[in-house]
C-alpha positions in Angstrom: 118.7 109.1 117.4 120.8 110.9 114.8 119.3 114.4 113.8 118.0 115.4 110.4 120.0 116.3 108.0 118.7 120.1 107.6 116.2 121.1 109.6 112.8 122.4 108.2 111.8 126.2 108.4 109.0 126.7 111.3 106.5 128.7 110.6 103.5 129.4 113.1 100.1 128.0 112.1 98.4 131.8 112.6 101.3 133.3 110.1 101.1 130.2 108.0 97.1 130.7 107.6 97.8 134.0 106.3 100.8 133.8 104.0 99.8 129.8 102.7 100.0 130.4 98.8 103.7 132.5 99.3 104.8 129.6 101.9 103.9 126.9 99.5 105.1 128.2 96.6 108.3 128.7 98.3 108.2 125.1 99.1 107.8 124.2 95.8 110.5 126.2 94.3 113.7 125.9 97.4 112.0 121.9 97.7 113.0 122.4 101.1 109.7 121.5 103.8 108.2 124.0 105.9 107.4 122.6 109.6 103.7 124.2 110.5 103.3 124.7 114.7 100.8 125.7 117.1 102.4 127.0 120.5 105.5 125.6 119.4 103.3 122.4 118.9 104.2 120.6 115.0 100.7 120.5 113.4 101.9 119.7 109.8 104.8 119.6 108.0 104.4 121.2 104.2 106.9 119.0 102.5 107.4 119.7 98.2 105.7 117.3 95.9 107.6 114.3 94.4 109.0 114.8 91.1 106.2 114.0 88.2 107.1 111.4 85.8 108.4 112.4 82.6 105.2 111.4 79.9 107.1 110.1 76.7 105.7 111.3 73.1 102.7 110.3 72.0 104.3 109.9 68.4 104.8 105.9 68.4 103.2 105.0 71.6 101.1 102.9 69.9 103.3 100.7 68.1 103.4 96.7 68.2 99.9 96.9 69.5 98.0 96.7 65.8 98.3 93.0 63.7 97.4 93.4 59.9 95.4 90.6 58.5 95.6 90.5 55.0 95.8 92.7 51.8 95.7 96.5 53.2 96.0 97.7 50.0 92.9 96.5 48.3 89.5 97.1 47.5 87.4 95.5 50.7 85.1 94.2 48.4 84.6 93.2 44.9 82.9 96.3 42.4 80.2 94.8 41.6 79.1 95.0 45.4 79.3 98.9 45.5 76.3 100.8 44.5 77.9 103.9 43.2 79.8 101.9 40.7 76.2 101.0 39.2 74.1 103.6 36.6 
């Protein structure tokens, strides 16, 4: 069995309980994983999370997905329909 190639920080679960937001927020900056032990025990193994998927712009996300029927430029309707035209 071929070892690791670099070998996570250990860190006791007791110390770990009471330095958790510094210990992950050093995982998440180094990306390097933190092994977590009781009695020399591995409990959990704080690893970084993956990297988030790059959201494109919302300008144009949206395009191919409309179909225009007809004259778009056009009264809907004839005048004569529309009461506000009417005295």
């Amino acid at each position: 069995m071929k070892a690791p190639v670099h070998e996570a920080e250990q860190i006791a679960a007791s110390k770990f309980k009471a330095k958790c937001l510094s210990v992950l927020e050093r995982v998440r900056k180094t990306r390097k994983p933190v092994l977590v032990t009781r009695f020399g025990v591995p409990l959990a193994e704080v690893v970084p999370p993956s990297e988030p998927k790059r959201r494109s712009s919302w300008l144009g996300s949206m395009a191919g997905t409309a179909e225009i029927i007809g004259d778009i430029v056009g009264p809907i309707s004839s005048e004569d329909e529309w009461d506000a035209g009417r005295k």
